[in-house]
N, C-alpha and C positions, 0 to 999 in steps of 0.2 A: 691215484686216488681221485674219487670224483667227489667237482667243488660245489656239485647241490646234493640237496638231501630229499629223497620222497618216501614218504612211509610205507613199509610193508603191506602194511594190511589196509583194508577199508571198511566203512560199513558192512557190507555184507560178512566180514571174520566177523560177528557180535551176533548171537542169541539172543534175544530179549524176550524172556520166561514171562516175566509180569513187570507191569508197569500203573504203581495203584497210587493214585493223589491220595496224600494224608492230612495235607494241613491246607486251607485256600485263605490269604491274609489279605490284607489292603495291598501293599507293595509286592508283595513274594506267594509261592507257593512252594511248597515241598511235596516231591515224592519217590514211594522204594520201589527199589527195584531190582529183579531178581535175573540175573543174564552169566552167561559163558560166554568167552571170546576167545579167538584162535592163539597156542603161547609162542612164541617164535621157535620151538623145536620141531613146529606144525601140528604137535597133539592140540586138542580144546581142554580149555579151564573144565573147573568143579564150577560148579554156581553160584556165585557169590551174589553176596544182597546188598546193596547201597540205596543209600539215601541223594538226594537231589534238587539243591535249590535250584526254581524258576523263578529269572527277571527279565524282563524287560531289554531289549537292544539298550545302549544306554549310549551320551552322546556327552565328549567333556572337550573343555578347548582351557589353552593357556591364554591367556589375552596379552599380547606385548606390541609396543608402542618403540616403533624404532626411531621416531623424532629425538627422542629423548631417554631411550636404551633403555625402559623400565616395564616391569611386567604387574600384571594386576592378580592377587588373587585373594581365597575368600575366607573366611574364617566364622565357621559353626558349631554348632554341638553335635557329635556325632554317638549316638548312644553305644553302638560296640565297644566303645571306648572304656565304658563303665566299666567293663570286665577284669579293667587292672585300676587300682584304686588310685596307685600311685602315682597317675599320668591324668591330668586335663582330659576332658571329652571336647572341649573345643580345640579346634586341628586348623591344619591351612591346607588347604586342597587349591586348583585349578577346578574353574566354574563346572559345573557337572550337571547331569539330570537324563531322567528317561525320554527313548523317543516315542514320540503318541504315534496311535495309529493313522495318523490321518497326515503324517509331516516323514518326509527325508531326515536322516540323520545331520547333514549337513546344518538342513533349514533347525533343527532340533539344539543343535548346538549356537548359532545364532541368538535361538528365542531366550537359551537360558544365560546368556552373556546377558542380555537385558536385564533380565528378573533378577537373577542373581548380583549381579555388578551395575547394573545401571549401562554399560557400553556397549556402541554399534560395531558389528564385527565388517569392516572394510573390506579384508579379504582372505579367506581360510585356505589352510595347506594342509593336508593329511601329515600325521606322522607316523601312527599305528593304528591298525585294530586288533585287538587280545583280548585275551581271557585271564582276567585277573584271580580268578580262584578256581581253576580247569579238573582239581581233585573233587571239588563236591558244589558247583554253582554252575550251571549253563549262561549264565550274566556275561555278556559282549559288549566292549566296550573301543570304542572310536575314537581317536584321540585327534585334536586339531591343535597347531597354534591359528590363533588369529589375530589379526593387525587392528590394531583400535588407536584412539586418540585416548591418553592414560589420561582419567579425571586428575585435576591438581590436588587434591586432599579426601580424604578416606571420608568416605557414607555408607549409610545401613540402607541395605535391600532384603529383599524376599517376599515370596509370596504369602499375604495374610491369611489366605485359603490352604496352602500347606502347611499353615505353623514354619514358617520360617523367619527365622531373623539372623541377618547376614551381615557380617561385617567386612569392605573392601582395604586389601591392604596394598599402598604403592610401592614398589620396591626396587630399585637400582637393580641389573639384572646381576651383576656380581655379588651384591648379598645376597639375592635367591639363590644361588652357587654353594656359597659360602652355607648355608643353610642345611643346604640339602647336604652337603659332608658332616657337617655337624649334626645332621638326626633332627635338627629343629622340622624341618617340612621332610614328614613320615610316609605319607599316604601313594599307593602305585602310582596312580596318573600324574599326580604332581612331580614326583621324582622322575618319572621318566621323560616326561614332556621340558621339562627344564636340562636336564640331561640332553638332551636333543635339541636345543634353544641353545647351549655350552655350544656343541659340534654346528651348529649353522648358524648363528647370531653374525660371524662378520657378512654371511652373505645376503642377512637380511635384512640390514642395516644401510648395506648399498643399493637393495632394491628398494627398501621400505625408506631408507632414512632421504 
């Protein structure tokens, strides 16, 4: 049995019939589209029509502080939230945002450690890039930790030109842990990136701490 995997198919299995913008937003755009692709029995599909959100490359870091073993992260309003009435729309996430055209994802991720949390990021480590919603969103997203000096008590950031208001939370990294099993910290990148901060924390405590 072999121990990688590489896909079948590639672009070229994919017809793409039409491809028509329907909706063009401040953040997003949507659009349908009408395509056949090869089935794995080797006949092609019927035509199927899907829809398609477009974002932005997008650039998110966990901010952790190995002086003192604590991670930083942020808490906003996130309106998707609305959808269930039952749940808060303010969430805790890991600092996040899009990357402009003019900046690296890396540098992208840095600028919104600032805006967002107030902190300098020392020095970032890749931990993934995905696709958080690969069924119906082309939205790629970057995931970093990065090494900061943890402010000693929580402050509000954000940009007043985005309508943002951001609240920083300090956190022991074992209660972000404890957190994330508990359903309290919901959201992808926060979970996985702390998930992955679990699995390397002692070794970045011996280079960082």
């Amino acid at each position: 049995m072999s121990l990688t995997w590489k896909p079948q198919f590639s672009f070229k299995d994919v017809e793409i019939k039409e491809d028509l913008l329907i909706l063009t937003g401040h953040f997003l755009s949507v659009s349908r589209m009408q395509l056949r692709f090869r089935l794995f029995n080797g006949d092609w599909s019927s035509t199927v029509e899907r829809e398609l959100l477009h974002r932005r490359h997008a650039a998110a870091v966990l901010l952790f502080d190995a002086e003192t073993d604590k991670v930083v992260l942020i808490e906003q309003i996130r309106p998707a939230v609305l959808s269930i009435p039952q749940e808060s729309p303010w969430v805790l996430d890991v600092v996040a945002g899009m990357v402009d055209p003019h900046e690296t994802v890396a540098s992208a991720a840095m600028r919104e450690a600032v805006e967002e949390a107030g902190c300098m990021v020392m020095t970032l480590i890749p931990i993934s890039s995905y696709w958080p919603s690969v069924g119906s969103s082309d939205e790629r997203i970057t995931l970093y930790c990065g090494r900061i000096v943890a402010p000693a008590e929580s402050s509000l950031h954000g940009l007043a030109s985005e309508a943002e208001d951001i609240r920083i939370h300090i956190l022991d990294s074992e209660q972000a842990f404890r957190w994330v099993q508990e359903g309290v910290i919901n959201t992808s990148s926060a979970i996985i990136a702390l998930q992955w901060l679990q699995l390397n924390r002692d070794k970045l405590l011996k280079e960082w701490g």
